[in-house]
VEXVO-685457 format. One record per atom (N, C-alpha, C, O): x, z, y; atom name; residue in three letters; residue number from 1. Coordinates in pm, 1 decimal, padded with zeros to 6 digits, always signed. Layout:
<pts>
((X, Z, Y), CA, ALA, NUM),
...
</pts>
This chain:
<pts>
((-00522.1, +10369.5, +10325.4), N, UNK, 1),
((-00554.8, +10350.9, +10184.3), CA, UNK, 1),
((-00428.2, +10305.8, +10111.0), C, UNK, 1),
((-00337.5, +10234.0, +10153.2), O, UNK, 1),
((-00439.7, +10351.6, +10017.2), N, UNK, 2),
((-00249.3, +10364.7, +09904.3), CA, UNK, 2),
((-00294.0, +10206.6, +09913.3), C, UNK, 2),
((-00410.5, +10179.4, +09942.5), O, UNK, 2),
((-00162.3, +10065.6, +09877.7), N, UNK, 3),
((-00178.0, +09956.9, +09810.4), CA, UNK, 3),
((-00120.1, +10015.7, +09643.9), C, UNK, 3),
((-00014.8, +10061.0, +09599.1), O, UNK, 3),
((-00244.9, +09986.5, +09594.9), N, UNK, 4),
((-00193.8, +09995.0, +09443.6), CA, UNK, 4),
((-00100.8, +09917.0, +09388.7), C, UNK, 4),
((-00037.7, +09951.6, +09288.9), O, UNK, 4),
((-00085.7, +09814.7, +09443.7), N, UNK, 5),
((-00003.7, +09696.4, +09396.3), CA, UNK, 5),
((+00179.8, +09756.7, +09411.8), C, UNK, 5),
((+00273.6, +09713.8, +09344.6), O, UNK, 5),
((+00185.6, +09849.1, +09504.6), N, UNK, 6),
((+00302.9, +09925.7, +09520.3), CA, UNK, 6),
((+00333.1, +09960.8, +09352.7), C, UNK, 6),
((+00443.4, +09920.8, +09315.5), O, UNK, 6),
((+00255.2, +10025.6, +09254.4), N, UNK, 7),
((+00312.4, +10069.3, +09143.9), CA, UNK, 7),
((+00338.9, +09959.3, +09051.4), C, UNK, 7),
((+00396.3, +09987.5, +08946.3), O, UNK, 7),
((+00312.1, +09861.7, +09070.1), N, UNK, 8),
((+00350.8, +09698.8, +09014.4), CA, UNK, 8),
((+00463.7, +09685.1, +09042.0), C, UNK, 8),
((+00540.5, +09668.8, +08947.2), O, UNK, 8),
((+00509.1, +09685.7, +09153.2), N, UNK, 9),
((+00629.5, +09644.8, +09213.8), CA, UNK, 9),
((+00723.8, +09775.6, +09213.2), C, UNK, 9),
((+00831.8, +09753.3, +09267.9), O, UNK, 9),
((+00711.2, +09882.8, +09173.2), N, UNK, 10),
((+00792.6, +09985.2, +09123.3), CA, UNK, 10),
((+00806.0, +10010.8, +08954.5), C, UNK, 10),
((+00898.7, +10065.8, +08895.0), O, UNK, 10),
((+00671.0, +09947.0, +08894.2), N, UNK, 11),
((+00736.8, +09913.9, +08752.6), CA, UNK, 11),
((+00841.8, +09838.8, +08714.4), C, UNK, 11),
((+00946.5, +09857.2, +08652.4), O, UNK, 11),
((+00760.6, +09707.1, +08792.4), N, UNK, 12),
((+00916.3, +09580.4, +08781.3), CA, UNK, 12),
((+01032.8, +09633.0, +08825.7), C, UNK, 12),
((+01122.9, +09564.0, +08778.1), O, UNK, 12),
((+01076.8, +09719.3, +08892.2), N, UNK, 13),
((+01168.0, +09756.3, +08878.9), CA, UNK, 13),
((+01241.3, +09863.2, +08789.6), C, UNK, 13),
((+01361.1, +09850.3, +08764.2), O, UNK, 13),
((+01182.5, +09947.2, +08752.1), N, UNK, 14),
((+01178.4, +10039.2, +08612.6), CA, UNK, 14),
((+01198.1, +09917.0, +08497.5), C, UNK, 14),
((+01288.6, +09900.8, +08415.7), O, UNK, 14),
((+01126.9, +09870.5, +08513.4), N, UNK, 15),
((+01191.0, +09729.2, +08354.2), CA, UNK, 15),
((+01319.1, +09707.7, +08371.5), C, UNK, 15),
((+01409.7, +09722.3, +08289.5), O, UNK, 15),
((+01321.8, +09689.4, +08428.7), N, UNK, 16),
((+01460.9, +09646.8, +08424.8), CA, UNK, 16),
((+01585.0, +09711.1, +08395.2), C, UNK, 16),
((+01680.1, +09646.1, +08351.6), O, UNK, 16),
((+01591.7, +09850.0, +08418.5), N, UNK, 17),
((+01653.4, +10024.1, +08380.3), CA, UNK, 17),
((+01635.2, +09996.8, +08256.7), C, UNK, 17),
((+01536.9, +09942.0, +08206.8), O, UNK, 17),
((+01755.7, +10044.9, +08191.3), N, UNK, 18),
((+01768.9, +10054.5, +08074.3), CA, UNK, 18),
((+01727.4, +10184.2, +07967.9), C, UNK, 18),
((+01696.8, +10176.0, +07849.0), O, UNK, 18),
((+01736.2, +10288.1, +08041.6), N, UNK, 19),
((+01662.2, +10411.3, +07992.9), CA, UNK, 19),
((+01495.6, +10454.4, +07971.2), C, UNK, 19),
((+01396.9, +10449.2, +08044.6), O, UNK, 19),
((+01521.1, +10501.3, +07823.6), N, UNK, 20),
((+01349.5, +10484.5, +07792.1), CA, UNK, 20),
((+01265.2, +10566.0, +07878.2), C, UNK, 20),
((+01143.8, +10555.0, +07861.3), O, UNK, 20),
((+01322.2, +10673.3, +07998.1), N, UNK, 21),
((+01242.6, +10665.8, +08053.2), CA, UNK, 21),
((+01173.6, +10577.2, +08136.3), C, UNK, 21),
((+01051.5, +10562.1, +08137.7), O, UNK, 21),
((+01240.7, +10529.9, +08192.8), N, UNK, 22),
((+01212.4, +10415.7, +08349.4), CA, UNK, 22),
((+01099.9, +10332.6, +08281.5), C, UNK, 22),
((+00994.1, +10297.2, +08333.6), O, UNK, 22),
((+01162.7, +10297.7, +08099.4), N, UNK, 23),
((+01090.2, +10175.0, +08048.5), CA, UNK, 23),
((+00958.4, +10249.5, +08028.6), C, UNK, 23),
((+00871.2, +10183.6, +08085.3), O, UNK, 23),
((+00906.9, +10358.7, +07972.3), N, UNK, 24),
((+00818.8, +10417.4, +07975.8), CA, UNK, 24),
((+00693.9, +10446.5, +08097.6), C, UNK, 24),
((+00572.6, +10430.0, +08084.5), O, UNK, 24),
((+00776.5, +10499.3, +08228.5), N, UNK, 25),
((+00699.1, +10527.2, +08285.9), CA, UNK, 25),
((+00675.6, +10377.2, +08387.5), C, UNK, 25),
((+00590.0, +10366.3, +08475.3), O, UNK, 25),
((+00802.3, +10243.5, +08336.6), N, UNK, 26),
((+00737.7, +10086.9, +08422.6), CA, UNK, 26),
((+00576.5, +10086.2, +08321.4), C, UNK, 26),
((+00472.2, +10036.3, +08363.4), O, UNK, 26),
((+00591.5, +10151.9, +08188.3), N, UNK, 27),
((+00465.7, +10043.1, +08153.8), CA, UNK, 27),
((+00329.2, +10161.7, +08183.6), C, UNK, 27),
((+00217.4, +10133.1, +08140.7), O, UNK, 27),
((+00353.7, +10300.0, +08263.9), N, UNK, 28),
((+00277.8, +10370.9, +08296.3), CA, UNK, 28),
((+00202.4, +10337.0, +08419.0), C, UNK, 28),
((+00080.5, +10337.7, +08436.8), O, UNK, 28),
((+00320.1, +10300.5, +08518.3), N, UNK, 29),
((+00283.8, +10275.8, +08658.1), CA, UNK, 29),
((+00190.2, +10146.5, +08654.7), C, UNK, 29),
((+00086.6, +10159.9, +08719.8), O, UNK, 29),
((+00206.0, +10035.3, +08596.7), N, UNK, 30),
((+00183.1, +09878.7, +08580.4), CA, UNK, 30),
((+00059.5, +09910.9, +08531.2), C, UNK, 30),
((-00024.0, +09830.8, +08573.1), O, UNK, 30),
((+00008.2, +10003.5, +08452.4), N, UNK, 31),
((-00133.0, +10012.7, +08430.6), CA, UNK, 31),
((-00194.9, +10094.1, +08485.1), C, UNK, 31),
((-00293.8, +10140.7, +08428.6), O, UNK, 31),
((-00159.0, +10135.4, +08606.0), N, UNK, 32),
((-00255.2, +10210.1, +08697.7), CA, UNK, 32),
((-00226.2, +10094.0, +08807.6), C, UNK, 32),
((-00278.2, +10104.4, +08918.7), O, UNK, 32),
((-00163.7, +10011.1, +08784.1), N, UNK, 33),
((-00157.6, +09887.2, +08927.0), CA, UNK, 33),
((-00297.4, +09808.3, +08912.6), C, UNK, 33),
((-00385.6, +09771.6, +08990.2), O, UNK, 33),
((-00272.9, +09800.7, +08774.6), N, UNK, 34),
((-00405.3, +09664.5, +08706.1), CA, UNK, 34),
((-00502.4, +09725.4, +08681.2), C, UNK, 34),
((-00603.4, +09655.2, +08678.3), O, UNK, 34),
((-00520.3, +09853.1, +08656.5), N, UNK, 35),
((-00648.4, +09939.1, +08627.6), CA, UNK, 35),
((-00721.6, +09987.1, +08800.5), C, UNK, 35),
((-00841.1, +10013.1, +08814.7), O, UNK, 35),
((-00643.9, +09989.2, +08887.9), N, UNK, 36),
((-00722.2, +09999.4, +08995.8), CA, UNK, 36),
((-00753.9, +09867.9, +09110.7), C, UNK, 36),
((-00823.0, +09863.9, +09212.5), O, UNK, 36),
((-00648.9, +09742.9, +09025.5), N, UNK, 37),
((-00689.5, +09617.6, +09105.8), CA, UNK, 37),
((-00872.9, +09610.4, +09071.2), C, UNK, 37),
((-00969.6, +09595.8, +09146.0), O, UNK, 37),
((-00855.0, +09634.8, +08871.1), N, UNK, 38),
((-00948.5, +09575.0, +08840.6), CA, UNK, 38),
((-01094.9, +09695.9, +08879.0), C, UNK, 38),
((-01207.3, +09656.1, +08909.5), O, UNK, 38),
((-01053.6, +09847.8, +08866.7), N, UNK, 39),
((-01134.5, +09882.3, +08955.0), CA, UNK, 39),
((-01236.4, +09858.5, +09059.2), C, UNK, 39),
((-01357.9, +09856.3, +09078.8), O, UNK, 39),
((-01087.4, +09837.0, +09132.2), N, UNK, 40),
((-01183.1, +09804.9, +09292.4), CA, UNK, 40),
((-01263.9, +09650.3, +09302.2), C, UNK, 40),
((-01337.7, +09622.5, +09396.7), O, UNK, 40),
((-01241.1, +09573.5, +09208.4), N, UNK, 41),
((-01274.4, +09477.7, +09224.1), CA, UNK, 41),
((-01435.9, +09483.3, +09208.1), C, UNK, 41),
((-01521.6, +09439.1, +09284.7), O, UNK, 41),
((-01452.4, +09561.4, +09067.2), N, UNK, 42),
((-01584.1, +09582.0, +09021.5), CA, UNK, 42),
((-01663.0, +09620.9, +09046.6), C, UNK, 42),
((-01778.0, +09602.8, +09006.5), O, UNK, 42),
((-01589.8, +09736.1, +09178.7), N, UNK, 43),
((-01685.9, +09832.1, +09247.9), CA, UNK, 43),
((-01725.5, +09783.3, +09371.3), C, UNK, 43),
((-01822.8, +09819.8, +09437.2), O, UNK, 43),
((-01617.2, +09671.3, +09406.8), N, UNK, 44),
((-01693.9, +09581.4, +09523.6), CA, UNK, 44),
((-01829.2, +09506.8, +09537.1), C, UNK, 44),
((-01907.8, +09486.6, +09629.7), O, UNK, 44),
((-01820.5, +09460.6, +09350.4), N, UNK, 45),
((-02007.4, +09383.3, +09403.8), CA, UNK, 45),
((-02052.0, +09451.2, +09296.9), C, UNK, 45),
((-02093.0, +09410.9, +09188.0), O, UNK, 45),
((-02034.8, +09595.6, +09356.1), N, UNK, 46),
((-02165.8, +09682.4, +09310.1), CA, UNK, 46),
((-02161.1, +09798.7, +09203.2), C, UNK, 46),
((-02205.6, +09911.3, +09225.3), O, UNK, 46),
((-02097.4, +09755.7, +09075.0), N, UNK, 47),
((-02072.0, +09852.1, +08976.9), CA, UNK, 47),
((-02029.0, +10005.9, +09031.4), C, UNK, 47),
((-01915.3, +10033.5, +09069.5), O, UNK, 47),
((-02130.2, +10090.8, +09028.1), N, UNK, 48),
((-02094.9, +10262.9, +08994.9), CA, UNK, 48),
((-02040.0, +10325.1, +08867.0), C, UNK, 48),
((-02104.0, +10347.0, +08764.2), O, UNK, 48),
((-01903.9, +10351.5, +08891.2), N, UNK, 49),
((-01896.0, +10420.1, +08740.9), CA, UNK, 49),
((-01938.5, +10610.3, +08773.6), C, UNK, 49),
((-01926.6, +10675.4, +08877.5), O, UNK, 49),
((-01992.7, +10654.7, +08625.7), N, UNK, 50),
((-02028.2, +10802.7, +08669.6), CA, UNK, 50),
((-01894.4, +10882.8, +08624.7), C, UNK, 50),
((-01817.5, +10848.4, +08535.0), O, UNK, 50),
((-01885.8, +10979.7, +08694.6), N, UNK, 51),
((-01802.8, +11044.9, +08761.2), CA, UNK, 51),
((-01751.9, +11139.2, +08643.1), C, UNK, 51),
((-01636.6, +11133.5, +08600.5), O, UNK, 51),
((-01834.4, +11213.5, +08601.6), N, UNK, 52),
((-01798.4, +11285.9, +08493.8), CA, UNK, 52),
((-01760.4, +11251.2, +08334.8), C, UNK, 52),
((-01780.6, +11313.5, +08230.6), O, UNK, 52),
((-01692.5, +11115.8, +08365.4), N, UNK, 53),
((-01637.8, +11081.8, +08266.2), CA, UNK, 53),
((-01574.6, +10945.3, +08266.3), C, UNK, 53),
((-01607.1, +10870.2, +08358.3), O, UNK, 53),
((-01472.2, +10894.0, +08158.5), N, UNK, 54),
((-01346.2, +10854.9, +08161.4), CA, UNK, 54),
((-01394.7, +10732.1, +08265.6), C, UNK, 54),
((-01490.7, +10657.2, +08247.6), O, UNK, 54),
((-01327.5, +10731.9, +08348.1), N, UNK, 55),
((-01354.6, +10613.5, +08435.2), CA, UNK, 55),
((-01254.0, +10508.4, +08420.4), C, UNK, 55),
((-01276.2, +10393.5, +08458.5), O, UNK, 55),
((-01142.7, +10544.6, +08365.7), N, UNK, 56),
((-01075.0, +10382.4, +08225.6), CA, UNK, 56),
((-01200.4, +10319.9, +08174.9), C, UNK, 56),
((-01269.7, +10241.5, +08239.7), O, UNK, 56),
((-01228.3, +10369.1, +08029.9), N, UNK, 57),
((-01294.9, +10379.0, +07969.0), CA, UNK, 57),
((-01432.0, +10273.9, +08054.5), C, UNK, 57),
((-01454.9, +10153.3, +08045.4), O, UNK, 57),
((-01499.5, +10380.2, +08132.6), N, UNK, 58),
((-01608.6, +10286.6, +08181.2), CA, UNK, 58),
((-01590.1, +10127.1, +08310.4), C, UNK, 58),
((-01675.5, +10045.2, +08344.3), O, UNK, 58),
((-01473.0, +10137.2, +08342.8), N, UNK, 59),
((-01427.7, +10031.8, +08393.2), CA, UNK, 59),
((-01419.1, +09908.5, +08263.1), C, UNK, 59),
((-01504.4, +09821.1, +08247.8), O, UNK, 59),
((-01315.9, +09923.3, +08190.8), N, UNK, 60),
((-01300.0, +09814.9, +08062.6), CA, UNK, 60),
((-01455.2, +09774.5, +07969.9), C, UNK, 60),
((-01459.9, +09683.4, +07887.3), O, UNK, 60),
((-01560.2, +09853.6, +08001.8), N, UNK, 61),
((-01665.9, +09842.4, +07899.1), CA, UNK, 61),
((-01728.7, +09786.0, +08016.6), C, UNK, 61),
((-01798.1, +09692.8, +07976.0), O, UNK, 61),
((-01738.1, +09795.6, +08133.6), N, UNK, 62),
((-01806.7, +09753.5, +08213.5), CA, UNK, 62),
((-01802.3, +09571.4, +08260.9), C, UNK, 62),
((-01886.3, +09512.1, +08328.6), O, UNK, 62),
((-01661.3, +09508.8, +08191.8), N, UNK, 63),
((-01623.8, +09417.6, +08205.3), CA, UNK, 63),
((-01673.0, +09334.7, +08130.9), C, UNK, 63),
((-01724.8, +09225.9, +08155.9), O, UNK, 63),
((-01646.8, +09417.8, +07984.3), N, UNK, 64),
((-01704.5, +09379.8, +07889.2), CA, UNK, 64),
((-01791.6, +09351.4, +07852.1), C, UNK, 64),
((-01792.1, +09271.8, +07758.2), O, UNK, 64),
((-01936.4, +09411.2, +07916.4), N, UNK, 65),
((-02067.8, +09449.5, +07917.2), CA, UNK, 65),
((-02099.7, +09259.2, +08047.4), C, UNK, 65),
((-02172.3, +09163.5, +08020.4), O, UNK, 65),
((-02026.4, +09276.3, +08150.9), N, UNK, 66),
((-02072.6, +09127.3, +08224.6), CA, UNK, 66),
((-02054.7, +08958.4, +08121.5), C, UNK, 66),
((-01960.1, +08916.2, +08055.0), O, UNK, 66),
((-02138.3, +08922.6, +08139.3), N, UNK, 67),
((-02074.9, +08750.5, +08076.3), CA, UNK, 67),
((-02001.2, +08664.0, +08122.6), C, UNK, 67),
((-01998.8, +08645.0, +08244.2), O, UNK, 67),
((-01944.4, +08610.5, +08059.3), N, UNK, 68),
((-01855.9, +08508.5, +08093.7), CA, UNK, 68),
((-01737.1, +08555.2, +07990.3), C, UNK, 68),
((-01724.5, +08673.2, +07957.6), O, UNK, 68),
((-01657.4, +08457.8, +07945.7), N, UNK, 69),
((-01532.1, +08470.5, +07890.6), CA, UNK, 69),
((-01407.4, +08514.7, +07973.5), C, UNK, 69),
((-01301.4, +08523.0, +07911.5), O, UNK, 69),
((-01408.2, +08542.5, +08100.1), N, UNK, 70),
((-01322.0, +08593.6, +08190.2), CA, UNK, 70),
((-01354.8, +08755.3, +08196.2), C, UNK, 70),
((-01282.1, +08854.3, +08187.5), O, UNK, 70),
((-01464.2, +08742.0, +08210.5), N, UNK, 71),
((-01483.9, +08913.2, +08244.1), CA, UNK, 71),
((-01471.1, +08998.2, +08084.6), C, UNK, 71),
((-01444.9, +09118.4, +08081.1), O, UNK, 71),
((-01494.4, +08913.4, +07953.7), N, UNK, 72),
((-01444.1, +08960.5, +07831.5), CA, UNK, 72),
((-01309.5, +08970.4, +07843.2), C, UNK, 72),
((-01277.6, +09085.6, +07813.6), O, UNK, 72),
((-01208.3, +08899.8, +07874.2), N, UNK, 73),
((-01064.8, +08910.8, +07833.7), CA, UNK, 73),
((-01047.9, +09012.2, +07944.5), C, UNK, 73),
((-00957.0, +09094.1, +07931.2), O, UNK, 73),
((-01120.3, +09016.5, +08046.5), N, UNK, 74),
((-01042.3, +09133.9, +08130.1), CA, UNK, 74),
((-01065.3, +09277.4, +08070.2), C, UNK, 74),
((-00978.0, +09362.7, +08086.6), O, UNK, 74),
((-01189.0, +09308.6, +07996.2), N, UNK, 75),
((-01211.9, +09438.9, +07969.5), CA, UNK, 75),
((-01134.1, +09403.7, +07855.4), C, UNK, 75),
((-01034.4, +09475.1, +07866.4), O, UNK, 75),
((-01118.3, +09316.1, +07723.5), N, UNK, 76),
((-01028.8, +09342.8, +07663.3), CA, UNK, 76),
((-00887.5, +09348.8, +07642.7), C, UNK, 76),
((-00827.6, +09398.0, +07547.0), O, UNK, 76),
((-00826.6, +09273.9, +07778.3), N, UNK, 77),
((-00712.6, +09357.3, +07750.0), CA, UNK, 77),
((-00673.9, +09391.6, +07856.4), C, UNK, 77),
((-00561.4, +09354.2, +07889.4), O, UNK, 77),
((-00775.6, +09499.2, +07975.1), N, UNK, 78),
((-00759.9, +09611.9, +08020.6), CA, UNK, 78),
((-00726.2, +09716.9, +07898.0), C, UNK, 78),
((-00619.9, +09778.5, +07889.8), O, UNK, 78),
((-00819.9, +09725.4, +07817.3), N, UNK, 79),
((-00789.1, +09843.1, +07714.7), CA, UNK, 79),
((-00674.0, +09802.3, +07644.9), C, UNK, 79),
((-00586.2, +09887.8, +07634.2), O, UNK, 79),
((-00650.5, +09675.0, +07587.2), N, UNK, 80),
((-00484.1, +09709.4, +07509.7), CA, UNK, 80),
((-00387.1, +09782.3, +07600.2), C, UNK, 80),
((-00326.9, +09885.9, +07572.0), O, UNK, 80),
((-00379.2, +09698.6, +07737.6), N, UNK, 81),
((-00285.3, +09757.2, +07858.2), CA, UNK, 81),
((-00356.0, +09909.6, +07843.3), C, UNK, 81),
((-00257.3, +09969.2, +07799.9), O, UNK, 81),
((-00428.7, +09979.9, +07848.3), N, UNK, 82),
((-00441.2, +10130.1, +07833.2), CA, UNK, 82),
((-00407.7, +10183.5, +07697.2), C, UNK, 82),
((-00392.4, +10305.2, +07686.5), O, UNK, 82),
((-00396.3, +10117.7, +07607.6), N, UNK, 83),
((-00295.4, +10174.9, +07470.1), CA, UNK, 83),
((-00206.8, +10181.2, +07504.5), C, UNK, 83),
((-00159.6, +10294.9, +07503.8), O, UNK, 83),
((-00145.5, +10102.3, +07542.7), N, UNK, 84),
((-00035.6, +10078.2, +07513.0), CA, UNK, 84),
((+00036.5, +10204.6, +07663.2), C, UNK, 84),
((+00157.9, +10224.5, +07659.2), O, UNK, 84),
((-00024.5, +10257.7, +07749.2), N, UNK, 85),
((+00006.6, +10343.2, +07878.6), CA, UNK, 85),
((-00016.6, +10440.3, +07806.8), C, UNK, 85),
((+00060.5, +10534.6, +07824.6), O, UNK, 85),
((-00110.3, +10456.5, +07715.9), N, UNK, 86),
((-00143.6, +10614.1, +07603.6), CA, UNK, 86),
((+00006.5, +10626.5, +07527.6), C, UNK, 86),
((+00058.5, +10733.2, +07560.4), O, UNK, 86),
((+00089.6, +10549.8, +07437.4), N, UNK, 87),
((+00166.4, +10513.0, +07372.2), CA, UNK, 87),
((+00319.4, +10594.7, +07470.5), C, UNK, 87),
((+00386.2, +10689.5, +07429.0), O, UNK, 87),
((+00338.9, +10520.5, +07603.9), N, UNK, 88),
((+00411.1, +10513.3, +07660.0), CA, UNK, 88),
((+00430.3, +10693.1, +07761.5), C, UNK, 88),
((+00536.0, +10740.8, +07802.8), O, UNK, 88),
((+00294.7, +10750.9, +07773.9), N, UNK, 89),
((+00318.3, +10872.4, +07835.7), CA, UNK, 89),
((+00283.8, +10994.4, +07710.3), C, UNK, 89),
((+00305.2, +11115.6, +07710.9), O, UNK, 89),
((+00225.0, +10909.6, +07611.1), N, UNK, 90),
((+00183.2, +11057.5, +07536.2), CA, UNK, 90),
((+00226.8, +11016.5, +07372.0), C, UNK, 90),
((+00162.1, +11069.1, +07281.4), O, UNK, 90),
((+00336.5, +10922.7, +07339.8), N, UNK, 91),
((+00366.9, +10970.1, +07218.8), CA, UNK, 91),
((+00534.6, +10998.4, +07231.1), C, UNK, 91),
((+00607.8, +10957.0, +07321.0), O, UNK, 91),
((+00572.1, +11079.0, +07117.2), N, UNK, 92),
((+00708.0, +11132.4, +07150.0), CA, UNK, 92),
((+00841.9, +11032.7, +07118.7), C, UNK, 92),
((+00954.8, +11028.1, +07167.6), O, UNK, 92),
((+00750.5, +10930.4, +06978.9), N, UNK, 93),
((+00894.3, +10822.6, +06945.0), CA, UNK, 93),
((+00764.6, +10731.6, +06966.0), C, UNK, 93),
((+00645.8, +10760.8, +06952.6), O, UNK, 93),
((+00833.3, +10597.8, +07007.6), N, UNK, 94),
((+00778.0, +10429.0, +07007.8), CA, UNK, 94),
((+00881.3, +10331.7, +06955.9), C, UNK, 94),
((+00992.5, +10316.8, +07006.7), O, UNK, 94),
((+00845.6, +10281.0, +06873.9), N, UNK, 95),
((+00912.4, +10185.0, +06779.3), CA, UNK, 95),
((+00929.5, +10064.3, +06887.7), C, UNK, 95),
((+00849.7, +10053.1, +06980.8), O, UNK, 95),
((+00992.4, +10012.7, +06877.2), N, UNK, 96),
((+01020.7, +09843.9, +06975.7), CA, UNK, 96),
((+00954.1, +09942.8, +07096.3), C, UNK, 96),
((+00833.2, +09949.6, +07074.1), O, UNK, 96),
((+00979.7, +09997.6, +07179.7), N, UNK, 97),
((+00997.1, +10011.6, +07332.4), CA, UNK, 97),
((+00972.5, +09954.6, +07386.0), C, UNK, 97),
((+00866.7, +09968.6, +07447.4), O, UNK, 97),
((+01087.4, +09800.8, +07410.0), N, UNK, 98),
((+01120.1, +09662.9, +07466.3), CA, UNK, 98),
((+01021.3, +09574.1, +07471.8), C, UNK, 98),
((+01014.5, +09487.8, +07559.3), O, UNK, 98),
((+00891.8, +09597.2, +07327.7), N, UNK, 99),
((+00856.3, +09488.6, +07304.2), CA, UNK, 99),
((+00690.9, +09576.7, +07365.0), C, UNK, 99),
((+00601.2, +09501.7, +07403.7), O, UNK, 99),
((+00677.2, +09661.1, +07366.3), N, UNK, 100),
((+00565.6, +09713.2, +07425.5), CA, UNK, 100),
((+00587.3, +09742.4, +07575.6), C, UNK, 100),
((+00498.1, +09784.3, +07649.3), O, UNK, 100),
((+00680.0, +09723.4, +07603.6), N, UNK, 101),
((+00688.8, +09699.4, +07805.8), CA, UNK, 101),
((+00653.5, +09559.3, +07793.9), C, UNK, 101),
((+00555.0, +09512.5, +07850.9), O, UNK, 101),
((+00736.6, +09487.4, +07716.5), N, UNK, 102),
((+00718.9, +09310.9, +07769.7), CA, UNK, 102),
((+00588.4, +09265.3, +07745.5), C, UNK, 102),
((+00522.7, +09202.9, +07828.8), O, UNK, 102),
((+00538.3, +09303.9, +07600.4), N, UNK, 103),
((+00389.5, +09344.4, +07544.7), CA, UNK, 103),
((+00292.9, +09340.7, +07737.6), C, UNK, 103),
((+00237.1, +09240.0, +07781.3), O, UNK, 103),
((+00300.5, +09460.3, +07804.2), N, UNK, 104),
((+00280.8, +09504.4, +07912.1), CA, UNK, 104),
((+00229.3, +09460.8, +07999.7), C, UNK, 104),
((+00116.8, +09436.5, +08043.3), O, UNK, 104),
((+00357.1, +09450.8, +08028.8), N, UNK, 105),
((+00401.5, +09291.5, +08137.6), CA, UNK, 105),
((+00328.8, +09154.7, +08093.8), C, UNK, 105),
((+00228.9, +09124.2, +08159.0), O, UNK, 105),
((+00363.9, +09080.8, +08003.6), N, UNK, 106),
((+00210.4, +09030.8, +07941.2), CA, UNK, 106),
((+00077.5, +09009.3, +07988.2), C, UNK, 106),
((+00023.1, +08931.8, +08067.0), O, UNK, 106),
((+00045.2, +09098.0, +07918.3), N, UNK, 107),
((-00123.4, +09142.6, +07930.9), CA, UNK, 107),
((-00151.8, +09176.9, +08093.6), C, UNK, 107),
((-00250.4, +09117.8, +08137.7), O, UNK, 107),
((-00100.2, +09239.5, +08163.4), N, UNK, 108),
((-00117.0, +09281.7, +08329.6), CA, UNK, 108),
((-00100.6, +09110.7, +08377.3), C, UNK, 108),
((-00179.4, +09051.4, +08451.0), O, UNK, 108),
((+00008.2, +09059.5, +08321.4), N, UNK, 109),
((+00019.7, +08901.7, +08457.2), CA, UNK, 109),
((-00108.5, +08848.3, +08419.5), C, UNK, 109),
((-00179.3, +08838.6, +08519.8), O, UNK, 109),
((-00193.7, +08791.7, +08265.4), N, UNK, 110),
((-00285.0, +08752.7, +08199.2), CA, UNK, 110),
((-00383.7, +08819.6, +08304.8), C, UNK, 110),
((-00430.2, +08732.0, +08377.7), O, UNK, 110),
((-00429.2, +08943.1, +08335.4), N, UNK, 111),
((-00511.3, +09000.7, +08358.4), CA, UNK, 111),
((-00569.5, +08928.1, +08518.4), C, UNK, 111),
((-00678.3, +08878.3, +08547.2), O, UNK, 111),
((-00418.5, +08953.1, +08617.1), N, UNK, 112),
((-00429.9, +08935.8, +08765.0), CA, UNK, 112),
((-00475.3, +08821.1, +08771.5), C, UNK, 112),
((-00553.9, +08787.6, +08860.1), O, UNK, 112),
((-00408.0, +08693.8, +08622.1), N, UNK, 113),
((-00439.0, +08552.4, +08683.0), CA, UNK, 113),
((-00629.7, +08569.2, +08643.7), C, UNK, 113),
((-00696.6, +08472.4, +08679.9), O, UNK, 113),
((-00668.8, +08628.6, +08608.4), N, UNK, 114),
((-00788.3, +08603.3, +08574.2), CA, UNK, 114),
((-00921.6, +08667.7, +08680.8), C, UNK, 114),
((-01036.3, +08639.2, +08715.2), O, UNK, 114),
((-00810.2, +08778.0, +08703.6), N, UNK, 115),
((-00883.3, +08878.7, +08807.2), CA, UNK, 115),
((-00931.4, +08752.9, +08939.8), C, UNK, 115),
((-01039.7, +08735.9, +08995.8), O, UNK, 115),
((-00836.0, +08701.3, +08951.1), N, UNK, 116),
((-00796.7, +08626.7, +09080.7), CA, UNK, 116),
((-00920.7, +08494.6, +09081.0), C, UNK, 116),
((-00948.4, +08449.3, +09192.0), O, UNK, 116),
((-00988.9, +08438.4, +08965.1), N, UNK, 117),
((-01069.1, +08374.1, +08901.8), CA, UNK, 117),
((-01219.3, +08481.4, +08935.7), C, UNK, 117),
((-01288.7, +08426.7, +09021.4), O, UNK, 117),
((-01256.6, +08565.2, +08905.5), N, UNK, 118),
((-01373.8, +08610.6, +08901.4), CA, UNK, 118),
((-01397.3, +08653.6, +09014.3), C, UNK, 118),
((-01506.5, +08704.5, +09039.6), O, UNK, 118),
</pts>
């Protein structure tokens, strides 16, 4: 089984590259690190997401949808961290670059310390 956590530790290193690609595709990789921590986490006690459709999408609403103020901040800023990966692979110019990797980076450490909590 892949460790997802591998594309964490190959973003952090892309940050650090000075070329907008590397910086682009660190804040691509870093949200498929945190989008399948938080995945698997959900699908461990129990959550099915259906298949034929965005399974981002129904992961972050699914977080959202549990109570507690932990499982809110995780679905909400699972989805900023997925703007901001929309931003980074599918628009052609990004204004502050720098500040939407660090932006990133951010929101993913926020996420794990919380993940690590629920």
């Amino acid at each position: 089984m892949f460790d997802w956590n591998e594309f964490k530790i190959l973003a952090e290193k892309l940050k650090n590259e000075k070329d907008e690609a590397s910086q682009r595709t660190a804040t691509s990789r870093l949200y498929y690190a945190i989008y399948w921590k938080a995945r698997l986490q959900i699908i461990s006690k129990g959550y099915r997401y259906v298949r034929n459709q965005s399974s981002h999408k129904q992961i972050w609403d699914e977080y959202l949808r549990k109570s507690g103020l932990d499982n809110q901040d995780i679905g909400n800023k699972g989805k900023e961290l997925h703007k901001n990966r929309i931003k980074a692979d599918y628009f052609d110019e990004i204004k502050k670059l720098n500040d939407l990797v660090e932006d990133s980076f951010l929101v993913a450490d926020e996420i794990l310390v919380i993940l690590k909590r629920v």
